[in-house]
FIVOFI-397150 format. One line per 8 residues: number of its first residue (from 1); for each residue y, z, x of C-alpha. Coordinates in steps of 0.2 Angstrom, whole numbers, plus 5000, padded with zeros to 4 digits. Example, Ala and Ser with C-alpha at 12.3 -4.5 7.8 and 13.67 -1.06 7.14 Angstrom:
BEGIN
1 = 4978 5039 5062; 4995 5036 5068
This chain:
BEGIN
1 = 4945 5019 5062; 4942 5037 5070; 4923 5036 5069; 4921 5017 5074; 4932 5021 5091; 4921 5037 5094; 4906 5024 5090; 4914 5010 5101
9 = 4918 5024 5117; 4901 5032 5115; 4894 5015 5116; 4904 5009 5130; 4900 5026 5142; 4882 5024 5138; 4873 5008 5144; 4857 5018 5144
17 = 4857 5020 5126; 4864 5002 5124; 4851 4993 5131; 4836 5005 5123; 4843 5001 5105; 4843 4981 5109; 4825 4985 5114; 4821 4993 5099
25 = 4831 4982 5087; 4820 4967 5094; 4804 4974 5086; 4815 4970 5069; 4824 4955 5072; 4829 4945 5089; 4843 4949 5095; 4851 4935 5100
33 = 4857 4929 5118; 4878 4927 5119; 4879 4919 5135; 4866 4904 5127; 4874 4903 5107; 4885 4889 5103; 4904 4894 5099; 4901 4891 5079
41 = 4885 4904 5081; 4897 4917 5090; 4907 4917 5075; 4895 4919 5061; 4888 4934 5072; 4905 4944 5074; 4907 4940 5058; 4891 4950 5051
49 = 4895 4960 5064; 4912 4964 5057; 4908 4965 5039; 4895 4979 5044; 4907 4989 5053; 4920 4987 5039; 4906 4991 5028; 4900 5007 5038
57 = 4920 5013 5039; 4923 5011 5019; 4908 5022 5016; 4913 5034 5030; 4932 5035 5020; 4922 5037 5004; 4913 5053 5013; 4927 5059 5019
65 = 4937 5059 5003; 4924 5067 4993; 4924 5081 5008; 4943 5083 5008; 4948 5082 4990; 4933 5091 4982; 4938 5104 4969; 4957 5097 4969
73 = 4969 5108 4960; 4987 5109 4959; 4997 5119 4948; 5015 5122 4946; 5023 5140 4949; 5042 5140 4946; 5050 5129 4958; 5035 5124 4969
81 = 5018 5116 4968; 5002 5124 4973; 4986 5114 4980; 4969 5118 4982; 4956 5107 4991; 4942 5105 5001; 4920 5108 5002; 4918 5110 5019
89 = 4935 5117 5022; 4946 5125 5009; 4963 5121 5013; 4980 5125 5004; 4996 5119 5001; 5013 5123 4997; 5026 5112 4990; 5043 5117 4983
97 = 5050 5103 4972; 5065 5103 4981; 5060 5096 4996; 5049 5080 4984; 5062 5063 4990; 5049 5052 4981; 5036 5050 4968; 5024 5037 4969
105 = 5010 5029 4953; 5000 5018 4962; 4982 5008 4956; 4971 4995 4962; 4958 4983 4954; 4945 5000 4954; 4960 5011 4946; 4962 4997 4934
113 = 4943 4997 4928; 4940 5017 4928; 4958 5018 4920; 4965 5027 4934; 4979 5030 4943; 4983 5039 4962; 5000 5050 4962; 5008 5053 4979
121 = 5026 5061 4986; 5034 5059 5000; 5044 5075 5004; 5057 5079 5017; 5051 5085 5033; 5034 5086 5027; 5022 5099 5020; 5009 5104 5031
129 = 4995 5112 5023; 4990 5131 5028; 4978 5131 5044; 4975 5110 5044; 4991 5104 5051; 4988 5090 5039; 5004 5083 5032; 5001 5085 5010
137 = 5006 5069 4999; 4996 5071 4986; 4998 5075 4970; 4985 5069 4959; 4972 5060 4971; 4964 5053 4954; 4971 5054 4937; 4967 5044 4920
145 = 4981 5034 4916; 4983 5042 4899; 4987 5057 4908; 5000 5051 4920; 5016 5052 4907; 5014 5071 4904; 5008 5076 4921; 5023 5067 4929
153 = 5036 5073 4916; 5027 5092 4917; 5031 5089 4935; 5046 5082 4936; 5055 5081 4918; 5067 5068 4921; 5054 5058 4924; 5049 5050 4908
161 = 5038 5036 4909; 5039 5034 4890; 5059 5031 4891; 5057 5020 4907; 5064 5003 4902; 5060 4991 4915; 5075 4979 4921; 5066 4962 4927
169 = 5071 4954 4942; 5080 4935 4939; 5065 4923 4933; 5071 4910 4946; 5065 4920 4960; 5047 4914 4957; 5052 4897 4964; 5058 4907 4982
177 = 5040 4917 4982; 5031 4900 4979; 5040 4891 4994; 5037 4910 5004; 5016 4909 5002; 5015 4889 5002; 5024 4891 5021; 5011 4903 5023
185 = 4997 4895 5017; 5001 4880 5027; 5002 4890 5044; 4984 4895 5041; 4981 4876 5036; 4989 4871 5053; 4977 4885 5060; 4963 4880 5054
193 = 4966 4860 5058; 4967 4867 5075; 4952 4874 5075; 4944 4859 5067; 4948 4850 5080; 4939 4858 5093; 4922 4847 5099; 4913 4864 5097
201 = 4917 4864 5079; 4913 4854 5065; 4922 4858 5048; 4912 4856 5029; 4921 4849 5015; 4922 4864 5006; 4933 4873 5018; 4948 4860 5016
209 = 4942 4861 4997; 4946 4882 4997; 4962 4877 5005; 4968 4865 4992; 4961 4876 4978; 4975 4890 4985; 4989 4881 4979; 4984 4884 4959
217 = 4985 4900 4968; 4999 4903 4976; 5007 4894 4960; 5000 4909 4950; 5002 4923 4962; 5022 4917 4960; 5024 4918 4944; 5015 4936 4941
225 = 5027 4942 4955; 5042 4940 4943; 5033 4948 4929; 5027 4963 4940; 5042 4968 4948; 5056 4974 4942; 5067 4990 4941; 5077 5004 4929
233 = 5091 5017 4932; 5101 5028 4923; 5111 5045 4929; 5097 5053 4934; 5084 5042 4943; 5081 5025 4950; 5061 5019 4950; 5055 5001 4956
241 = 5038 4994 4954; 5028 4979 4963; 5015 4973 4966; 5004 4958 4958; 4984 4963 4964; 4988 4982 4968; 5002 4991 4958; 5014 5003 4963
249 = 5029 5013 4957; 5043 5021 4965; 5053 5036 4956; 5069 5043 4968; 5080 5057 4958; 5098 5050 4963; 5103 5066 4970; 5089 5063 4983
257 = 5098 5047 4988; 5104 5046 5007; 5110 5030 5008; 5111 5013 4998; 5110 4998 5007; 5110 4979 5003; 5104 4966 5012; 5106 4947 5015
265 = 5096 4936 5026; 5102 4919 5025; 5088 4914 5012; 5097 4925 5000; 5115 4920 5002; 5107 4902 4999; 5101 4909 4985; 5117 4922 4980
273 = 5103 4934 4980; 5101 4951 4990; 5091 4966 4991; 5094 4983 4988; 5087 4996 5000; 5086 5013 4996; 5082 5025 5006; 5077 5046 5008
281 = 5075 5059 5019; 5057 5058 5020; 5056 5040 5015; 5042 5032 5027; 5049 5012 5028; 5029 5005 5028; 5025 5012 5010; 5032 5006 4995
289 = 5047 5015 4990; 5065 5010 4981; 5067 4993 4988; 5072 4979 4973; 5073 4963 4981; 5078 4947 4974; 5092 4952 4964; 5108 4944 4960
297 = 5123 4948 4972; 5134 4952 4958; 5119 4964 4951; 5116 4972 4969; 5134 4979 4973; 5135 4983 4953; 5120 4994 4956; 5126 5000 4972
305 = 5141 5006 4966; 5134 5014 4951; 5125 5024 4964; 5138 5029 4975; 5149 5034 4961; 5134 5047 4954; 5131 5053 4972; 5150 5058 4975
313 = 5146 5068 4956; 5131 5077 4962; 5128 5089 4976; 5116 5083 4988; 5103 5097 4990; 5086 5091 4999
């Protein structure tokens, strides 16, 4: 995003340069006219358009990674975590443990085929690293999964991946994700009849065939949510994972906890259901954390209490 805009400004200040690359693009390929293209043309073109860009920022991210996380090291003295990083610029972090809210495992199709894994934290207040200003969340920008139970348990020893027996949430919640993505898929249905009811635009039968072939889909996508979330707590930790196409797990020490919350929208007192929300001083609401939905009522305050009860036990200290 940060080159592309410096991309778009530069190109936008600079008409000069503009129209001299259009000339010189024209001795490759025609560039075509927008004012004279018909609506169905203007879309394939900012389509390519777009996938070129995309293409151009993924590669740029790629570069930038391999810059900022060359020669990563972390290693634990006492009670804190040192980091080491950087080709063009070293930089260096400190983290004491302490401050660590949250622990977070997460994997993608990629992670899946290199047998990888990404671990991050989410710490309270944030740790800047030396001389960069940049907030540090990393602990283990690429790790192979066999590795992932001893590192975290070296890490964090109450932590034991091993022990973790996961708590699946109630199987008839499939049905309520079902109805969730087949009232979304039918908003981009009625979307897309819209379109195809412009006199500009003339629909193939494939494209109503992609849309029936999403139900079999969504149909799958429901019932591999069930079997992908669920949940475990005991005295000392509560950890929650999701997440059908890209995996992640959430690991909050109950000492951390700041406050418990469950919540009902009408859907879920239909449904006697309710989701548990829990949240830290650094937890960060747009990333995955401790938040189980789906659950029986009965199971939410049961869970919420159990929380409450170890918190007046332990002494808060973030």
């Amino acid at each position: 995003m940060f080159y592309g805009a410096i991309l778009f400004s530069f190109m936008a200040q600079y008409q000069t340069f503009l129209a001299r690359l259009v000339n010189y693009m024209d001795m490759f390929y025609k560039v075509p006219d927008f004012t004279k293209i018909t609506l169905t043309e203007g879309f394939v073109y900012v389509g390519v358009v777009g996938l070129v860009l995309f293409v151009f920022l993924q590669l740029m991210s790629i570069l930038w990674s391999l810059m900022k996380f060359y020669d990563f090291k972390i290693e634990k003295q006492g009670d804190r975590l040192q980091a080491h990083m950087g080709l063009l610029s070293k930089v260096a972090a400190t983290i004491p443990l302490k401050k660590i809210q949250l622990y977070r495992i997460s994997e993608n199709p990629l992670h899946k085929y290199f047998k990888a894994r990404t671990i991050t934290i989410e710490t309270a207040g944030g740790v800047n690293t030396d001389k960069s200003g940049i907030v540090m969340r990393w602990l283990a920008p690429y790790i192979n999964t066999d590795k992932v139970k001893s590192f975290m348990h070296e890490i964090e020893p109450k932590i034991r991946l091993g022990a973790v027996d996961w708590q699946l949430i109630p199987q008839r919640a499939w049905k309520r994700v079902l109805k969730r993505s087949l009232f979304t898929l039918a908003f981009f249905s009625a979307i897309l009849i819209g379109v195809a009811s412009l006199p500009q635009v003339t629909l193939k039968l494939y494209a109503w065939i992609i849309m029936l072939a999403m139900i079999p889909v969504t149909f799958f996508y429901s019932k591999n949510y069930v079997k992908k979330t669920a949940y475990f707590i005991n005295d000392d930790i509560i950890c929650f994972k999701s997440g059908v196409w890209f995996g992640k797990q959430s690991f909050v020490k109950i000492s951390k906890i700041q406050t418990v919350e469950i919540l009902e929208s009408p859907f879920d007192r239909r449904n006697k259901m309710a989701t548990l929300d829990i949240d830290t001083a650094g937890s960060n609401p747009l990333l995955h954390h401790v938040k189980i939905p789906y659950l029986e009522i009965a199971d939410a305050y049961k869970l919420q209490a159990f929380i409450q009860n170890r918190l007046d036990e332990t002494e808060f200290n973030w």
